[in-house]
C-alpha positions in Angstrom: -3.7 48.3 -4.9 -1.8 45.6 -6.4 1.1 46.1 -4.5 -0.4 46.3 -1.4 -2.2 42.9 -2.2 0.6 41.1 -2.7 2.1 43.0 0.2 -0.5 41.1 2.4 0.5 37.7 0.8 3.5 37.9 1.6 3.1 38.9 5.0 0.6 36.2 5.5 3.2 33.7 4.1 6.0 35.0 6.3 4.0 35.2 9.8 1.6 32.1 9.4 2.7 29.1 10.7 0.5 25.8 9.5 0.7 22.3 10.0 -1.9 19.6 8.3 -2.0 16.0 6.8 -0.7 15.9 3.8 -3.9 15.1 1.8 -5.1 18.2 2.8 -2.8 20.6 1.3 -2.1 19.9 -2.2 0.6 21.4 -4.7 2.5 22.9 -2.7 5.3 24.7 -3.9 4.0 24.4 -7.4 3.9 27.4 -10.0 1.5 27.4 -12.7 1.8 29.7 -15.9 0.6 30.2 -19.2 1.3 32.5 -22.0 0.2 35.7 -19.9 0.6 35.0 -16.3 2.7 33.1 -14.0 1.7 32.7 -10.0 3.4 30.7 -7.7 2.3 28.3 -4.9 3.4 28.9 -1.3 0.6 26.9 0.8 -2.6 25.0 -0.8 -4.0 25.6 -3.7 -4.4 28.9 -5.7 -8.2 29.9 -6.1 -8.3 32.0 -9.6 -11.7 32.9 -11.8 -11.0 33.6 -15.6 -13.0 36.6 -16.7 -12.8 38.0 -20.0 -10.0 39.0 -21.2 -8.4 38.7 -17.5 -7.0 36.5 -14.6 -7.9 37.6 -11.5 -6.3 36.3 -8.6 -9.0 35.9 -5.8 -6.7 35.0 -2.4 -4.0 33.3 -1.9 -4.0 30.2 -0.7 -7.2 27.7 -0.6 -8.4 24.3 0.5 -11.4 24.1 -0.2 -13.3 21.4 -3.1 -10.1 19.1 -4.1 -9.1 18.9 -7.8 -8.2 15.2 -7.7 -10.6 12.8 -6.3 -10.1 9.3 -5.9 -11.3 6.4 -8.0 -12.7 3.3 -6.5 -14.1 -0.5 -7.4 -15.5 -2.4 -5.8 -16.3 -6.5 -5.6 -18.9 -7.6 -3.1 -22.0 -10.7 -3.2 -25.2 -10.9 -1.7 -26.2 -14.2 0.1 -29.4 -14.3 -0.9 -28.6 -14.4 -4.7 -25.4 -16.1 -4.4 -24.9 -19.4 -6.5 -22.1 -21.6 -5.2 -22.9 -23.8 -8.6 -21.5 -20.5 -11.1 -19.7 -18.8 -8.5 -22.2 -16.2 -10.2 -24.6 -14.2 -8.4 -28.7 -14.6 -9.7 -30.3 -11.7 -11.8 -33.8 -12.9 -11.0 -34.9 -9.1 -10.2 -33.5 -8.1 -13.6 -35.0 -10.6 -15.7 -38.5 -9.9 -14.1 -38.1 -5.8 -14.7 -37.9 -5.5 -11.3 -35.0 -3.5 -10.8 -36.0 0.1 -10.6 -34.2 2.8 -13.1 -34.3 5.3 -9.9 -31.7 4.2 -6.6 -33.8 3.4 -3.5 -31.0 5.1 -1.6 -31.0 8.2 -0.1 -29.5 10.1 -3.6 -32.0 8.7 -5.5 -29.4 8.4 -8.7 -31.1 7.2 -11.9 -29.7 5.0 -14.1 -28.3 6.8 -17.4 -29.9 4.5 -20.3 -32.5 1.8 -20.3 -29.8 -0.6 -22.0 -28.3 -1.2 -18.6 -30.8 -3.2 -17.6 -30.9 -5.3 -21.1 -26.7 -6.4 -20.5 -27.2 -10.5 -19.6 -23.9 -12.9 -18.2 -22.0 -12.1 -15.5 -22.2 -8.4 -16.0 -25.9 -8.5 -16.2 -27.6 -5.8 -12.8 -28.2 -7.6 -9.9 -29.4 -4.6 -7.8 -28.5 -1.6 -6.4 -26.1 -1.3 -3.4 -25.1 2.0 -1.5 -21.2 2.5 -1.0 -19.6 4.7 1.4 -16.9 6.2 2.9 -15.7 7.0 6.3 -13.2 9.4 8.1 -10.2 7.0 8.9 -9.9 8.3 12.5 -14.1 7.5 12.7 -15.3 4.8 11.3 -19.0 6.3 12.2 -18.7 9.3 9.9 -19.5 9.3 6.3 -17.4 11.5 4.3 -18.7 11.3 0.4 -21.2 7.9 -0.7 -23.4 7.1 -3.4 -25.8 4.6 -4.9 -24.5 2.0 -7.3 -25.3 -1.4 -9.7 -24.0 -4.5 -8.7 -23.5 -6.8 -11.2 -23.7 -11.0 -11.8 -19.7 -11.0 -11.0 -19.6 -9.3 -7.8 -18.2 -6.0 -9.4 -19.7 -2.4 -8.3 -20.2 0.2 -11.0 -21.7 3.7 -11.9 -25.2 4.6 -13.4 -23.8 3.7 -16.7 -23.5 0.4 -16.1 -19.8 -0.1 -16.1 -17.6 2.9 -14.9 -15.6 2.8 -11.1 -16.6 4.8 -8.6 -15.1 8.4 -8.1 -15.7 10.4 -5.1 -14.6 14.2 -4.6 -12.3 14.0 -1.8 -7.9 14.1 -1.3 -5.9 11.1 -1.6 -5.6 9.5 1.5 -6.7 6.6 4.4 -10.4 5.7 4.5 -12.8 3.1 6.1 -15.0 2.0 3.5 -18.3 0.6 3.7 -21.2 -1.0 1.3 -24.6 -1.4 2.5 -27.6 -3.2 0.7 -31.6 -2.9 1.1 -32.1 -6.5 2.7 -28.7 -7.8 3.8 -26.2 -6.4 6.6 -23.7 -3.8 5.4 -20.3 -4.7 5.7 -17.3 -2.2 6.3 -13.8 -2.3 6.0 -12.0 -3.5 8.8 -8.8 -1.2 8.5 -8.2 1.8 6.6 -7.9 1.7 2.7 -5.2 4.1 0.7 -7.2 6.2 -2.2 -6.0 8.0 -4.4 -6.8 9.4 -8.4 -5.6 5.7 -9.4 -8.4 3.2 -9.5 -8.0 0.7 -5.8 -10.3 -1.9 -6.1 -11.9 -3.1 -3.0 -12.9 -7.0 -2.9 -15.1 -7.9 0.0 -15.6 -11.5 -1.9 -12.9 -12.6 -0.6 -10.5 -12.2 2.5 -8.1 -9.9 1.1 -10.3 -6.9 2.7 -10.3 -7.8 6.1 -14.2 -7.2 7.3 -15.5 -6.2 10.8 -16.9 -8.8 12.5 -14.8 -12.0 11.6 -16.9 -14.6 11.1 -20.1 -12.7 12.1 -19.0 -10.0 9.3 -19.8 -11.7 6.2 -21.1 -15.5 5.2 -18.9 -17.6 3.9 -19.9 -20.4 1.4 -18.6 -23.9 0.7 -16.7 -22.8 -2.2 -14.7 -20.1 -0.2 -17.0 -17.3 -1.4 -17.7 -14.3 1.2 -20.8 -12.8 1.3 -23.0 -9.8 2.6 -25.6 -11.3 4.8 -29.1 -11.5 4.0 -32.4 -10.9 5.5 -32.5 -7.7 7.3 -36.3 -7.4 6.3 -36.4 -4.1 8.1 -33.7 -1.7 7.8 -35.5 1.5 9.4 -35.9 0.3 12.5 -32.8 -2.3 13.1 -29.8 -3.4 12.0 -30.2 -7.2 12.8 -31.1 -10.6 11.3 -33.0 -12.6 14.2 -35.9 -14.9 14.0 -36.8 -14.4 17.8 -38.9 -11.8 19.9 -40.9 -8.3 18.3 -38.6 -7.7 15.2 -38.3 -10.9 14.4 -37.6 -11.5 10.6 -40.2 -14.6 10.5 -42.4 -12.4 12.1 -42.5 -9.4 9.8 -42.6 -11.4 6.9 -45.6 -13.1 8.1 -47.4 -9.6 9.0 -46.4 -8.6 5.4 -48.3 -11.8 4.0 -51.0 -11.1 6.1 -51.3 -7.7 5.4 -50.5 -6.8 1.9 -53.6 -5.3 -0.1 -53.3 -7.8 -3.0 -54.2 -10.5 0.1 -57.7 -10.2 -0.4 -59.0 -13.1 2.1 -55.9 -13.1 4.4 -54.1 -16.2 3.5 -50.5 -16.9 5.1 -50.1 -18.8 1.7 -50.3 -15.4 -0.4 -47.4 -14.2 -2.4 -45.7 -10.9 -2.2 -44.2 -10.8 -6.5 -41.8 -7.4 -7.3 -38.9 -5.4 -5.6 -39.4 -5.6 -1.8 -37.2 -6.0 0.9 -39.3 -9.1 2.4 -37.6 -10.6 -0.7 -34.6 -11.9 1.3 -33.6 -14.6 -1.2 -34.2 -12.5 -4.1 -36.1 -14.3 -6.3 -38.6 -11.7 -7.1 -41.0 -13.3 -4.9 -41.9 -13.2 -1.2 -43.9 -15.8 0.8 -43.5 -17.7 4.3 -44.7 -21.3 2.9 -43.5 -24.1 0.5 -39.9 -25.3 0.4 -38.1 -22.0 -1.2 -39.8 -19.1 1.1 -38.1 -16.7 2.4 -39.0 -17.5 6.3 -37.7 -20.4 5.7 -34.4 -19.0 4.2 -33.8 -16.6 7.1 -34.6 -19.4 9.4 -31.5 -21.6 7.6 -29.3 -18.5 8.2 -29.9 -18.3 11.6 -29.4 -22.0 12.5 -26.2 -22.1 10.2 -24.2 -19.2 10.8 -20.6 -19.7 11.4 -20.8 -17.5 14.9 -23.7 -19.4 16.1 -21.8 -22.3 17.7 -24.9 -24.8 19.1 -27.5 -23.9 16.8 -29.5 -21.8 19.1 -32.6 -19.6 17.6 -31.7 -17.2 20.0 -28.9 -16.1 18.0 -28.6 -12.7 16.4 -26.4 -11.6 13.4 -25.9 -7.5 13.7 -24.5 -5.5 11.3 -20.8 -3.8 12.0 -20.9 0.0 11.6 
């Protein structure tokens, strides 16, 4: 039996012709050996399972989950708690006990100890942020993502509070994207090399080119690039306008209006704790007085780099 096996192997590796990128095979050519055994690599990698007292080779050659990974961190701001005076961003959700232990992305990932939510200064939580990424011949299809913190300083870490980013997949070119509950996503605007040595991707400035230009991110005064905030309602658009149906101004005054805390219906209530009507993350959400978040919207709008005359009219639309 043996011999016929690696019979077949060889046969395979004489008659197969194969041709791939090179992140997809790994090690090729390799041997690996220890005190017992020694197999050598003609095409991907070996698949082997260790029994008890035996190695048994399973097939040949196999590409299947990768053995590397990649390592990534990443730097990004959210306008709506950006300060221009500390460069810093604001941890008003934190401070309140806002921020939830449990992601309110898709995965659902849960922070690994309450003490990451205790850290203050610039590596206190902000929130969490979702990061992706994407085949670098598609930009539209997401290959591996996960939820993660955002801290004071811009930087993106794990559950724990201060590890990069890995993600199982080869070494190679990917788009790379990082979306937030309230603010427009922003994606890379070429393709990033990955590989087991940590890259670090920096949306807060322009040394990652962004899609969209200037309609891609917000810049501030101080040079500072930003996701853009007030995308009240991600599940139906992808857009920041204060004009027509899903107008922002709009569902934040039906959220006023409606919420059951608003006993008598006044467009004065407040909305206090983690919502997505809270655009300027304050931990607060109202459409009166001079800090509310209609207002805030309203500024973005009227202000935004793309927007040339000022109009109302004007929509900001995220790029992926």
């Amino acid at each position: 039996m043996k011999r016929r096996l690696l019979g077949l192997l060889f046969c395979l590796h004489l008659s197969i012709s194969f041709s791939q990128d090179a992140e997809v095979i790994s090690n090729l050519g390799d041997d690996i050996a220890n005190s017992t055994v020694s197999l050598s690599q003609t095409l991907g990698e070996l698949a082997v399972t260790d029994l008890p007292g035996t190695i048994t080779l399973e097939q040949g050659f196999h590409n299947g989950t990768p053995k590397v990974g990649v390592s990534l961190s990443v730097r990004v701001f959210l306008q709506g708690a950006y300060d221009e005076n500390t460069g810093l961003l604001r941890d008003d959700l934190r401070s309140q006990s806002y921020v939830p232990t449990t992601s309110p992305y898709i995965d659902a990932l849960e922070i690994t100890s309450g003490n990451v939510l205790t850290v203050s200064g610039s590596d206190a939580i902000v929130d969490w942020v979702f990061v992706e990424v994407r085949d670098r011949n598609l930009s539209d299809l997401v290959l591996a993502e996960q939820s993660a913190l955002l801290q004071r300083d811009g930087d993106v870490v794990g559950i724990d509070g201060v590890s990069s980013l890995d993600f199982d997949l080869y070494p190679g070119e990917y788009f790379l994207s990082v979306s937030h509950r309230n603010h427009l996503g922003v994606i890379s605007n070429t393709t990033q090399v990955l590989s087991k040595d940590e890259f670090v991707l920096d949306f807060t400035n322009g040394s990652i080119p962004a899609k969209g230009g200037i309609n891609g991110r917000w810049e501030f005064n101080d040079g500072a690039l930003a996701m853009i905030a007030g995308n009240t309602n991600p599940e139906v658009d992808s857009s920041v306008t204060v004009l027509g149906g899903n107008s922002e101004r709009l569902i934040l005054r039906n959220a006023i209006l409606s919420d059951s805390g608003n006993f008598f219906g006044t467009i004065g209530y407040t909305i206090n704790g983690y919502t997505n009507f809270d655009v300027n993350m304050d931990g607060s959400t109202s459409v009166i007085g001079g800090n509310n978040d209609s207002l805030f919207v309203l500024d973005i709008i009227r202000t935004a780099q793309g927007n040339f005359f000022g109009t109302l009219g004007f929509t900001l639309s995220q790029q992926f």
